[in-house]
C-alpha positions as CSV (number, residue, x, y, z in Angstrom):
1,X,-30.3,-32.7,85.1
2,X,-31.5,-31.2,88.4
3,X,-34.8,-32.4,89.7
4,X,-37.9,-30.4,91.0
5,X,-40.8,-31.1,92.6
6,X,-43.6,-29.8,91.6
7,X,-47.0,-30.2,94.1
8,X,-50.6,-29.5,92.7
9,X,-49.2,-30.2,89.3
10,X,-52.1,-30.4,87.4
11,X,-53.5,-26.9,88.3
12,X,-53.1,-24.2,86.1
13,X,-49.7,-23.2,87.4
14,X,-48.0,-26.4,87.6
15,X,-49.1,-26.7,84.0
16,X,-47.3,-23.6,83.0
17,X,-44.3,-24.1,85.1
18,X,-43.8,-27.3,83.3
19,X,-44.0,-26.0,79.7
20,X,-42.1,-22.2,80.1
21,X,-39.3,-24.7,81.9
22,X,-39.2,-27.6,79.8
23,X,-35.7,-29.0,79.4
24,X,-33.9,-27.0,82.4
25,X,-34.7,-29.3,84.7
26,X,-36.2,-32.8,85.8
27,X,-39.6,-32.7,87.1
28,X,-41.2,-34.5,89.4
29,X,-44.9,-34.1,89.4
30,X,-47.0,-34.9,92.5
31,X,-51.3,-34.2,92.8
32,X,-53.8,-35.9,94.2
33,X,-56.2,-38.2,92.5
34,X,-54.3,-37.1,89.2
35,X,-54.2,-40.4,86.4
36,X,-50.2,-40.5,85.3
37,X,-49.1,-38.0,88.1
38,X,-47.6,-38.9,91.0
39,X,-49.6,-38.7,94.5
40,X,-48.3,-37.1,97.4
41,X,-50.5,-35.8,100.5
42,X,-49.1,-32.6,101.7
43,X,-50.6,-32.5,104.7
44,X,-49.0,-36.0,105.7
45,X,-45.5,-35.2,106.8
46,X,-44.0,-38.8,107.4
47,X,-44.9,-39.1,103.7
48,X,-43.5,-35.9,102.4
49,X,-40.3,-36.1,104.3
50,X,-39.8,-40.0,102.5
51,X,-40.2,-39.0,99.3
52,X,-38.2,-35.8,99.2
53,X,-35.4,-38.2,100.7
54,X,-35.9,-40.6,98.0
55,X,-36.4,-37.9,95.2
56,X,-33.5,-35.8,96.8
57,X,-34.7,-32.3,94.7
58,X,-33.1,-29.1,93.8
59,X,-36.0,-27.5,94.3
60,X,-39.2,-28.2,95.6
61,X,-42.7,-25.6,93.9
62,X,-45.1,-25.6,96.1
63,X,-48.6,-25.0,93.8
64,X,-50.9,-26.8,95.6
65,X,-53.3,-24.6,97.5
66,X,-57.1,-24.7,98.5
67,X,-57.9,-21.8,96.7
68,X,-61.7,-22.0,97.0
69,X,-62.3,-18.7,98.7
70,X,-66.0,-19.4,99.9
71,X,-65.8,-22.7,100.7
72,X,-62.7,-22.1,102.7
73,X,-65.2,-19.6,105.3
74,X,-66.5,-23.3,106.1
75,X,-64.0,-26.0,105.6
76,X,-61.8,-24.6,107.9
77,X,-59.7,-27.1,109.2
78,X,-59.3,-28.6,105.7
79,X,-58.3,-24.7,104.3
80,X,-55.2,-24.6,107.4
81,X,-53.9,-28.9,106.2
82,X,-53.3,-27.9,102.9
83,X,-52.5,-23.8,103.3
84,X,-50.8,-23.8,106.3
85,X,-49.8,-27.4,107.2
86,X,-48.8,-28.3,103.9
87,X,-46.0,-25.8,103.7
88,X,-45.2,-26.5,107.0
89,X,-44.6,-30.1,106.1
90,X,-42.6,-29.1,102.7
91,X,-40.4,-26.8,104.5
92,X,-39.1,-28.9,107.1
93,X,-38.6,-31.6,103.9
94,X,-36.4,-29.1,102.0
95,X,-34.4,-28.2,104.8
96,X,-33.6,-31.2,105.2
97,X,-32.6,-32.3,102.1
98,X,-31.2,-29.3,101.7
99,X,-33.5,-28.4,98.6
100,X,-34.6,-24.6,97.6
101,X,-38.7,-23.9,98.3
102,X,-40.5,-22.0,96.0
103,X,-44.1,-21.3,98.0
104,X,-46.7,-19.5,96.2
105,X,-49.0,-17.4,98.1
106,X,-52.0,-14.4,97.5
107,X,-52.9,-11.0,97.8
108,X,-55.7,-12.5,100.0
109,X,-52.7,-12.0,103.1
110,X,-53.8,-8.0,102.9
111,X,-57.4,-7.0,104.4
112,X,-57.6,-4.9,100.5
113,X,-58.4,-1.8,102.4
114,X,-55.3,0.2,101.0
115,X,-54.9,3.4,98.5
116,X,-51.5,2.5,96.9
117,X,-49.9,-0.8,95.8
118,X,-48.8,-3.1,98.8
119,X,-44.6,-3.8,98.9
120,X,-43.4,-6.5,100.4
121,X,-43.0,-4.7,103.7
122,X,-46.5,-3.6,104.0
123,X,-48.5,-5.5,107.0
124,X,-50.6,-7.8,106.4
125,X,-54.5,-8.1,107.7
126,X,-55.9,-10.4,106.2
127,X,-60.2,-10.4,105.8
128,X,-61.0,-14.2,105.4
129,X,-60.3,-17.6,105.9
130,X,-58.2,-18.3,103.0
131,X,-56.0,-15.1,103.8
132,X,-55.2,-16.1,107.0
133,X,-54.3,-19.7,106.2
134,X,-52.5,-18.7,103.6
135,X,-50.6,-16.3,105.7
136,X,-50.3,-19.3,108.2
137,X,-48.2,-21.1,105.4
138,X,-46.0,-18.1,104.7
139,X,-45.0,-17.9,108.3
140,X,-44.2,-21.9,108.3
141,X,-42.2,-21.9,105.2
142,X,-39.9,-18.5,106.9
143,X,-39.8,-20.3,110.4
144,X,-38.4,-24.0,108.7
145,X,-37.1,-23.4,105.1
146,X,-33.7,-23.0,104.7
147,X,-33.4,-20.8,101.4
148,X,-37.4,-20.3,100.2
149,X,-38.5,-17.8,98.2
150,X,-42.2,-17.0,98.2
151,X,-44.0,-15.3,95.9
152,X,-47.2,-13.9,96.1
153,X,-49.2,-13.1,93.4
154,X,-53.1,-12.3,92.2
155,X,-55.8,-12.8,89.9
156,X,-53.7,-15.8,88.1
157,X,-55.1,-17.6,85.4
158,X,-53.7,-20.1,83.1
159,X,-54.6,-23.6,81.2
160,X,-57.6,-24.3,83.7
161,X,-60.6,-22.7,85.5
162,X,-60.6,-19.4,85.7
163,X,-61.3,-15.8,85.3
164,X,-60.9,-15.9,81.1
165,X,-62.2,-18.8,80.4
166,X,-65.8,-18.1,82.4
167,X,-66.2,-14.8,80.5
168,X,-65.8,-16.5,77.4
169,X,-68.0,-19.7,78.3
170,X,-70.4,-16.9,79.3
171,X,-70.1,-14.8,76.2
172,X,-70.8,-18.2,74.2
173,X,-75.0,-17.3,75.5
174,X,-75.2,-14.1,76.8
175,X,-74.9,-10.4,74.6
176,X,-74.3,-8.9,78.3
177,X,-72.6,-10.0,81.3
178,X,-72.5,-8.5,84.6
179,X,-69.2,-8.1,86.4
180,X,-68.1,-5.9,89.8
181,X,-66.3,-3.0,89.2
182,X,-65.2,-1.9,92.8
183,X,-62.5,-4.5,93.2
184,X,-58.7,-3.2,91.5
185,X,-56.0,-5.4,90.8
186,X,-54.0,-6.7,88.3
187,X,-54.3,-10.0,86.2
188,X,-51.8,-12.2,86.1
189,X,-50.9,-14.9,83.7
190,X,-49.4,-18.0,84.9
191,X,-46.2,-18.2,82.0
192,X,-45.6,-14.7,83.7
193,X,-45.5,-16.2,87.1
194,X,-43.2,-19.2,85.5
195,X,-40.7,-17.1,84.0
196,X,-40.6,-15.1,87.0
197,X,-39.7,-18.3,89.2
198,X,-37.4,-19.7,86.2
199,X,-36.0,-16.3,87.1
200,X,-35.5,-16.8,90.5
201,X,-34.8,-20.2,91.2
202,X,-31.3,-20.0,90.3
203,X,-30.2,-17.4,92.5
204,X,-29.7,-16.9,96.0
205,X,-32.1,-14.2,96.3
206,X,-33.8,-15.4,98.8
207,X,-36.9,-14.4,100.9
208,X,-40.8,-12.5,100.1
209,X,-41.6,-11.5,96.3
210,X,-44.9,-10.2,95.0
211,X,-45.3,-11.4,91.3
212,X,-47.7,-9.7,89.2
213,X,-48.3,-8.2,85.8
214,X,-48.0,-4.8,85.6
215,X,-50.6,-2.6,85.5
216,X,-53.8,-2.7,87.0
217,X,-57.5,-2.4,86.7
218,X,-61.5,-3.8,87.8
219,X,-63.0,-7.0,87.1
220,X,-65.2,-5.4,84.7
221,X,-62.1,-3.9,83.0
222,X,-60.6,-7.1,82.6
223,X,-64.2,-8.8,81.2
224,X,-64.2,-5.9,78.8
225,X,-60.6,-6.4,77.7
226,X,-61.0,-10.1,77.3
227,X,-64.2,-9.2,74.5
228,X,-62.1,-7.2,72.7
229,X,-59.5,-9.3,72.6
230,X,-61.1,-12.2,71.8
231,X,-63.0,-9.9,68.9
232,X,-66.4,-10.6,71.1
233,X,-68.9,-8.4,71.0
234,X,-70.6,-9.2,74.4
235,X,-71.1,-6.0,77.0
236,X,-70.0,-5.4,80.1
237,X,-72.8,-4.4,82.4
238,X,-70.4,-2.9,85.5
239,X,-71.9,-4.0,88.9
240,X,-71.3,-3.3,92.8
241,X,-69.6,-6.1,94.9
242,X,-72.8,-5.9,97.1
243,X,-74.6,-6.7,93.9
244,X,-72.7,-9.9,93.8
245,X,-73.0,-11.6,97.0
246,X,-70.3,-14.2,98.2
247,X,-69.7,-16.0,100.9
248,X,-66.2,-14.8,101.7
249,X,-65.2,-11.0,101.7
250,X,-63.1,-10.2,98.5
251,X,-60.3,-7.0,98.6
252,X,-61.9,-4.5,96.9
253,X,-57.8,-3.4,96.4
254,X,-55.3,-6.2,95.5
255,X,-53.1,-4.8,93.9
256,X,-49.1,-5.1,94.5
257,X,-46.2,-3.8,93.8
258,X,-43.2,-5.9,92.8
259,X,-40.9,-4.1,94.8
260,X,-38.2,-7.0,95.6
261,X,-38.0,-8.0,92.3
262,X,-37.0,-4.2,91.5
263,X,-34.7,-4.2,94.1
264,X,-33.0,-7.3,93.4
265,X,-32.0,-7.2,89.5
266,X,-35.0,-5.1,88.2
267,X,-36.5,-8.3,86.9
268,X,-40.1,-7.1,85.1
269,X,-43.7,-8.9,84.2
270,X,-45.1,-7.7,81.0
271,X,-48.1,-5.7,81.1
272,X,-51.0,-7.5,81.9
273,X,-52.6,-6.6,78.3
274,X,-49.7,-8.0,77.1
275,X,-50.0,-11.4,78.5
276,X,-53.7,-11.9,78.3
277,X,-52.9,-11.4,74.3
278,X,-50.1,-14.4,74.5
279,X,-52.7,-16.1,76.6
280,X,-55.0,-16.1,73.6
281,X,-52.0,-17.1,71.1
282,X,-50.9,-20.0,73.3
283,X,-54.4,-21.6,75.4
284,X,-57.3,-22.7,73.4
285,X,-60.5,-21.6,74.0
């Protein structure tokens, strides 16, 4: 069976990738300071080039990420070791061993200022810290992988912290909750993001994917739609982002168009109502 590293395992991607994948492949799962996973230190290339040579993968997925958006703005350094460096480090690796890269990147690479859904091809801007050192790890994996794909994707939530899980912690206390409704984009589920790579991995299709759910709409839509789901009956009090200071500048328009995958086999996410309901079927509260 082939092997595949996985890095940042135990985030709510890694999770995902290892259950929609189960029995297609071997994997090897690396984290730090995870009980029962293996640790490797992305940002330490001597070490990352000694275990992929001892490992000697198919693939390598890159999940690990420091994807706190404020505290990037002041952990700078640390934000560019593990978004920029990191990738760096696992690209030369892969090339080496001659190993595909999967590298999985944000919507946080556009400055969110646009009208219609960014391809592929659109430039990028982006407004913050973690945008640029996330961009800084896109350019790394295209200057030293050998066949990469990377796949950039938004609003992902999954078995872990995030987006759904708040809104229902604060539903638990609260008959109203108060979300932004300036900000458009498109939830994404992180079994749609596995499939999408269980997709791809196989092929030789090569090079920069967005991978979303289809569809789009405001925080506050997606609060709202996560009640109802959920048969909640907590309210939705819509807010201004200026009403809800942060540290970091968030697009007020993330969403993006899948346009590779159209273009190379018409590969599709389902609808991101869709997969927030098989969220509900398959995560417990």
């Amino acid at each position: 069976m082939k092997k595949i590293i996985v890095t940042g395992a135990n985030g709510q991607l890694g999770r995902a990738i290892n259950k929609i994948m189960a029995g297609e492949y071997e994997f090897i799962n690396t984290d730090i300071a995870v009980p029962d996973i293996i640790e490797l230190d992305i940002t330490d290339i001597k070490r990352v080039i000694d275990f992929v040579n001892e490992v000697k993968p198919y693939a390598i997925i890159n999940c690990a990420a420091h994807t706190a958006v404020d505290a990037c703005e002041t952990d700078i350094d640390n934000a560019y070791r593990i978004n920029a460096i990191g990738p760096r480090n696992l690209s030369i690796a892969a090339a080496e061993a001659r190993a595909k890269l999967v590298h999985i990147s944000t919507d946080y690479v556009f400055d969110g200022q646009g009208m219609i859904p960014y391809k592929e091809f659109d430039p990028t801007g982006p407004a913050g810290v973690y945008g640029a050192t996330k961009l800084a790890g896109e350019n790394f994996v295209k200057e030293f992988a050998r066949d990469y794909f990377i796949i950039r994707t938004a609003w992902l939530y999954g078995d872990g912290k995030n987006f759904v899980k708040t809104m229902l912690r604060l539903a638990e206390t609260n008959e109203k909750v108060r979300v932004v409704s300036d900000q458009a984009g498109t939830p994404t589920s992180t079994a749609e993001l596995a499939r999408a790579i269980a997709w791809l991995l196989p092929t030789a299709n090569y090079g920069l994917f967005h991978g979303t759910c289809e569809g789009y709409c405001s925080w506050a839509d997606f609060a709202e739609e996560i009640f109802h789901v959920y048969g909640l009956k907590t309210s939705v009090e819509r807010i201004s982002s200026a009403e809800f200071n942060t540290v970091a500048k968030r697009p007020a328009f993330s969403i993006l168009h899948n346009y590779m995958l159209e273009l190379c086999g018409g590969y599709r996410f389902a609808d991101w109502r869709d997969a927030l309901r098989e969220f509900k079927n398959e995560v417990p509260k």
